[in-house]
C-alpha positions in Angstrom: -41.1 52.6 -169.4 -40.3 55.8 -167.6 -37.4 53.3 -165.9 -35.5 53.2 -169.0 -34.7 56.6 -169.8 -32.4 57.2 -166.6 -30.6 54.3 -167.8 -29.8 55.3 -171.4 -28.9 58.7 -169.9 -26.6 57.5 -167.6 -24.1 55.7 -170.1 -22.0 58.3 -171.9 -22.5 59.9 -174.7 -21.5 57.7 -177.6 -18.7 59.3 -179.9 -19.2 60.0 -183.4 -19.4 56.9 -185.6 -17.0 57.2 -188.7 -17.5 55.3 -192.1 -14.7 53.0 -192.4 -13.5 53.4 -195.9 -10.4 51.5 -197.4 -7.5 53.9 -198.8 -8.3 53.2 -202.4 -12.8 54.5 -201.9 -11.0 57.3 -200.9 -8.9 57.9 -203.2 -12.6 57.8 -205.4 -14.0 60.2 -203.4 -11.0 62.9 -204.0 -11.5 61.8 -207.9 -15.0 63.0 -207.4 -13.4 66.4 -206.0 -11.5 66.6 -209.1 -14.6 65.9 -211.5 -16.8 68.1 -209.8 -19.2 65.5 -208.4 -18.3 65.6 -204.4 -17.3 68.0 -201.9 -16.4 68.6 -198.5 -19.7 67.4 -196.9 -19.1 64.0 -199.0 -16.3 63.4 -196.2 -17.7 64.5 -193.3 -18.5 60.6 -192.1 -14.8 60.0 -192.5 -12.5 62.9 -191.5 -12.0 63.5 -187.6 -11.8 67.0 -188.0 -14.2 67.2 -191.4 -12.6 70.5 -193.5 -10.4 71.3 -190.8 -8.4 68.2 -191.2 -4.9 68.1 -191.4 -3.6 67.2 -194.8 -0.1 66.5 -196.5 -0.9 67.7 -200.4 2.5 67.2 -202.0 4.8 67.3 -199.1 3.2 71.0 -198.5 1.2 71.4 -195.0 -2.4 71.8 -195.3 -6.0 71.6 -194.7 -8.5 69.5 -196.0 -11.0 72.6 -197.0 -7.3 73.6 -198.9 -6.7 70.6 -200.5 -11.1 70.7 -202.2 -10.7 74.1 -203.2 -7.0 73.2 -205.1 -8.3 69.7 -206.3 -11.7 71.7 -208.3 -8.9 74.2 -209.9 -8.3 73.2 -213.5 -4.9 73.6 -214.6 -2.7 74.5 -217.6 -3.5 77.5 -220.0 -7.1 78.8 -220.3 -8.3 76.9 -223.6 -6.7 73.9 -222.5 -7.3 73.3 -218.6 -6.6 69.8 -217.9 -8.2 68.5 -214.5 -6.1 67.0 -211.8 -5.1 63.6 -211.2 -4.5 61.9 -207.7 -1.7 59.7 -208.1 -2.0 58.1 -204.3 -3.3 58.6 -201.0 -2.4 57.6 -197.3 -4.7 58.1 -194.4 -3.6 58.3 -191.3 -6.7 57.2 -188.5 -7.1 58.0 -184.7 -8.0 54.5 -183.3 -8.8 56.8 -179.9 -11.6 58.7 -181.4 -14.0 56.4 -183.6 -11.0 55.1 -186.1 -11.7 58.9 -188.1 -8.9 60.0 -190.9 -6.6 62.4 -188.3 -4.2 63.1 -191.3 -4.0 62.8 -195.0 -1.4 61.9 -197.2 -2.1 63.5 -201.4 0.0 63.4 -204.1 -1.7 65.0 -207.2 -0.3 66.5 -210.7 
């Protein structure tokens, strides 16, 4: 038994496992943003970078942790704050580093 732990700590480390979701569960997750259900820990499985990730929110430069705290805002005037809506998503992944989001693409009103 004592054989088998030189071997296992010989091979290198194994890189962080992402979850591999499709564009459009991501897109769900960011709705949950917007609704108030999920936050930045919700996409920590997914983002290489987790609320440091680069982001594209409306053509404007950005990080992810940005992007949460802009998503939860309500808009309009104060008796009649609408929440946001995501009107598409891109991801860009990192096939060298566990196939993680490396950039994302938001459009949102």
């Amino acid at each position: 038994m004592v054989k088998d732990e030189p071997a296992a700590a010989s091979k290198p480390p194994a890189s962080k496992t992402y979850d591999q979701l499709p564009t459009p569960a991501i897109q769900v997750l960011l709705e949950g943003v917007v609704a108030g259900k999920k936050d930045i820990d919700d996409f920590k499985n997914i983002l290489c970078n987790g609320a440091g990730t680069k982001v594209m929110a409306n053509n404007e430069a950005t990080t992810f942790a940005a992007l949460v705290n802009e998503l939860k805002e309500k808009k309009g005037l104060p008796l009649m704050k609408r929440k946001r809506k995501i009107s598409s998503v891109k991801v860009v992944r990192d096939e060298a580093n566990g196939n993680c989001v490396k950039i994302l693409y938001v459009d949102y009103k």
